[in-house]
N, C-alpha and C positions, 0 to 999 in steps of 0.2 A: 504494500500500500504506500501510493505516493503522497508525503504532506508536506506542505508549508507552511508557515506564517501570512499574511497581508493584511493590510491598513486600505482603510477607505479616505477619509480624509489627512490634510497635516497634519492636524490634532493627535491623531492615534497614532501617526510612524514614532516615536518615542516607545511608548507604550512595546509596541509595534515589534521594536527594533529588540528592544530587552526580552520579549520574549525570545525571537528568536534567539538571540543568547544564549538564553539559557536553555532553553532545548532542544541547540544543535538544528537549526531547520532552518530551510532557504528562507529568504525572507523576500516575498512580491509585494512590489509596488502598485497601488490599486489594481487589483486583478480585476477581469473581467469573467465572475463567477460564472456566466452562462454560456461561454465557450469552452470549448472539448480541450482540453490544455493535458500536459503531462501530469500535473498536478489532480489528483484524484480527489481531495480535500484539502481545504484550505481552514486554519486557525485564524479569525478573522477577525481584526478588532474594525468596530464601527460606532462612532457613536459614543465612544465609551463603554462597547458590551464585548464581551467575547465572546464568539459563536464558533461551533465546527461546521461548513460549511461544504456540500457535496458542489461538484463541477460541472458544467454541462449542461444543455437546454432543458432538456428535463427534472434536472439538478430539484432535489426536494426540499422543504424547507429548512432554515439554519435549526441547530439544536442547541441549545443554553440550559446552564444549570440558572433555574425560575422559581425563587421562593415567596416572591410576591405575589404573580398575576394568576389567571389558568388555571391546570387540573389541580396544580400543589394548592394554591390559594381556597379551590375551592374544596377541595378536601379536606384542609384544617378547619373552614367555615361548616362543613355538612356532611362531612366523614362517619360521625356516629360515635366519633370519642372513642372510650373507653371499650363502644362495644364491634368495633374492627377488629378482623381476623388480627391481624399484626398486634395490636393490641393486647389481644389474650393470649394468642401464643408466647409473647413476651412476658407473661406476668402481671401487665398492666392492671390493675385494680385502686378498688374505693382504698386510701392510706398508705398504696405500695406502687412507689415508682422505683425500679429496678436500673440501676447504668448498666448502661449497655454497649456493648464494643461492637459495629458495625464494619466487618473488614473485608467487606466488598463495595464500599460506598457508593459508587457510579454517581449518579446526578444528583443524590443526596436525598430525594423523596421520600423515604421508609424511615431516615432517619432524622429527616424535617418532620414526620409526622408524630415521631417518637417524643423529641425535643418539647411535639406542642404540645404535647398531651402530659409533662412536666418530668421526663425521664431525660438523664446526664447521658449523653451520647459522643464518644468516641470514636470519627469515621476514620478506614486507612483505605485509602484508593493507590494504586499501586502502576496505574498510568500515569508519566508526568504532566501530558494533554490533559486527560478527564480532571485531573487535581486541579490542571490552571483556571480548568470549565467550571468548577467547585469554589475554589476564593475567590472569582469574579461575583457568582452566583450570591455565595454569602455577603460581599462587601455591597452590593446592588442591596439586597434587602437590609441591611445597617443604612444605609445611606437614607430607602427609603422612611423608615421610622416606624414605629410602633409594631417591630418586631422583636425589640433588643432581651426582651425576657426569653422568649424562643432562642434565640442565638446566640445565647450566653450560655446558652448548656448544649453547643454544638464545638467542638473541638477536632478539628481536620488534620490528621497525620497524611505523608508520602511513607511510600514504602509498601516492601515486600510482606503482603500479612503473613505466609509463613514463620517469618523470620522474625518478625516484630512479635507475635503471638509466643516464641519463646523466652523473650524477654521484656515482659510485664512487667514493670514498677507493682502497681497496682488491679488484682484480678477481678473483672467485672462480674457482676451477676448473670446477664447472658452476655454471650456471642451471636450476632446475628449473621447470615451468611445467605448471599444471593447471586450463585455464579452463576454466570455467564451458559446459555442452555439456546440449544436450535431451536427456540421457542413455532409456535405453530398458531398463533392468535394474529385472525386477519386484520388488525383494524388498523391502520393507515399510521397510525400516529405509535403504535408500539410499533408494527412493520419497520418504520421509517426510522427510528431510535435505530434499534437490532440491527439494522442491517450496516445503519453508519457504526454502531459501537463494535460490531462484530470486521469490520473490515479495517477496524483502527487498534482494539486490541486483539480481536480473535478469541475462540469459543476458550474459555477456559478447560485447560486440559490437566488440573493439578486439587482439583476438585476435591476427591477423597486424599489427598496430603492436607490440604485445608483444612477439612474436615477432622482430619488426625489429629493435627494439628490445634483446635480449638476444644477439642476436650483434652488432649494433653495439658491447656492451660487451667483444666478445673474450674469455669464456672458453676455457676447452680446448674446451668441447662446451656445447652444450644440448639438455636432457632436458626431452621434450614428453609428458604423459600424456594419452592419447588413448582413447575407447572402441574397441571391438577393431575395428569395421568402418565407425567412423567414417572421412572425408576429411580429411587431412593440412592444415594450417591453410596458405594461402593466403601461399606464398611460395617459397624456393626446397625442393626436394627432400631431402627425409633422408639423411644416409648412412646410417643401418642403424635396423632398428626389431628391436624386441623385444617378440614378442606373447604371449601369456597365454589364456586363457580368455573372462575380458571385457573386458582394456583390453591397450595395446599402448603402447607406448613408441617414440617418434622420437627418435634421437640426430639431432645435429647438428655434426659433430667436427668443427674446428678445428685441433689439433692434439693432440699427446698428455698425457695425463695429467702432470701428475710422478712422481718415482719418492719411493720413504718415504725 
């Protein structure tokens, strides 16, 4: 997969430039998104946002990590609280907010919803692209305001979760974990995620080391998001799943909760 960097106006070549720096990536001057270029995707700053941004006439829309506007906004607004799948598979309850180590992060959704709902969340994304899509994302929602109690229990690592999960300062209550899967849900707007996130880092192939991995760290539990009729990742057996619609949730209990 071919990427760059590019700025739309003068404004952003700064910004622009330091990216590319630091992530080793060519850097294009205003590209012209809707021609067939070598460049396959483009890390786009415009405006002051940064986007990942597909090439090409038909090219789909840009992808942003979005804690503001949209489906996240409206999901912390009409979600159901307490009583979403993610929710209870986490331990979510009346007196018990659980920290949680999130070490799949991607766009930050699961764990923007954790955050709202008054749970200490932990994210490690382990892409340097997705992470930069990630602080843009959070620093956009600080900026815009009256999210700053949400975001103050949101704490963004880089890095390899294998690696970082064996050296925990402090051991969380769960681990939550959401690799990367050939998902099969047609709807336009996960289609169009999956396919840019899958061509930028590719299907996770270390899944069951992950998974080793985060009960090697001794949580109470760990929470595995799963497509609904997908195979349970390659190691020991769930204690209890929690299914949904289209995805399902594998607990992995340990022991119990704390109490608040």
């Amino acid at each position: 997969m071919s990427l760059a960097v590019g700025w739309q106006a003068e404004a952003d070549r700064e910004r622009a430039e330091q990216l590319a720096n630091a992530l080793e990536l060519p850097l294009l001057e205003q590209p012209d998104l809707d021609c067939d270029t070598l460049w396959q995707q483009v890390l786009y700053v415009a405006d002051g946002r940064l986007s990942l941004c597909a090439t090409g006439r038909k090219r789909p829309g840009p992808i942003r990590a979005d804690f503001v506007s949209g489906a996240v906004a409206h999901r912390r607004q009409f979600g159901g609280g307490t009583g979403q799948l993610i929710a209870k598979a986490c331990g979510v309850r009346k007196g018990g907010r659980p920290r949680v180590l999130d070490a799949t992060a991607g766009l930050g959704r699961d764990a923007f919803v954790l955050a709202s709902l008054g749970c200490e969340v932990s994210m490690i994304e382990r892409s340097p692209v997705v992470h930069a899509l990630l602080q843009d994302g959070l620093a956009e929602a600080r900026a815009a305001g009256g999210l700053d109690d949400i975001l103050d229990r949101m704490h963004l690592l880089q890095g390899d979760a294998i690696s970082l999960l064996s050296s925990l300062e402090v051991t969380p209550d769960v681990i939550y974990l959401d690799p990367m899967y050939p998902h099969s849900d047609k709807k336009a707007q996960v289609k169009k995620e999956m396919l840019a996130f899958r061509a930028l880092v590719g299907q996770d192939q270390d899944d069951a080391q992950l998974l080793a991995a985060a009960l090697a760290a001794n949580p109470c539990r760990v929470v595995v998001k799963r497509p609904r009729k997908a195979v349970a990742i390659e190691g020991p057996a769930p204690s209890h799943v929690i299914s949904g619609k289209s995805s399902r949730y594998d607990l992995y209990t340990l022991r119990a909760l704390p109490s608040a």
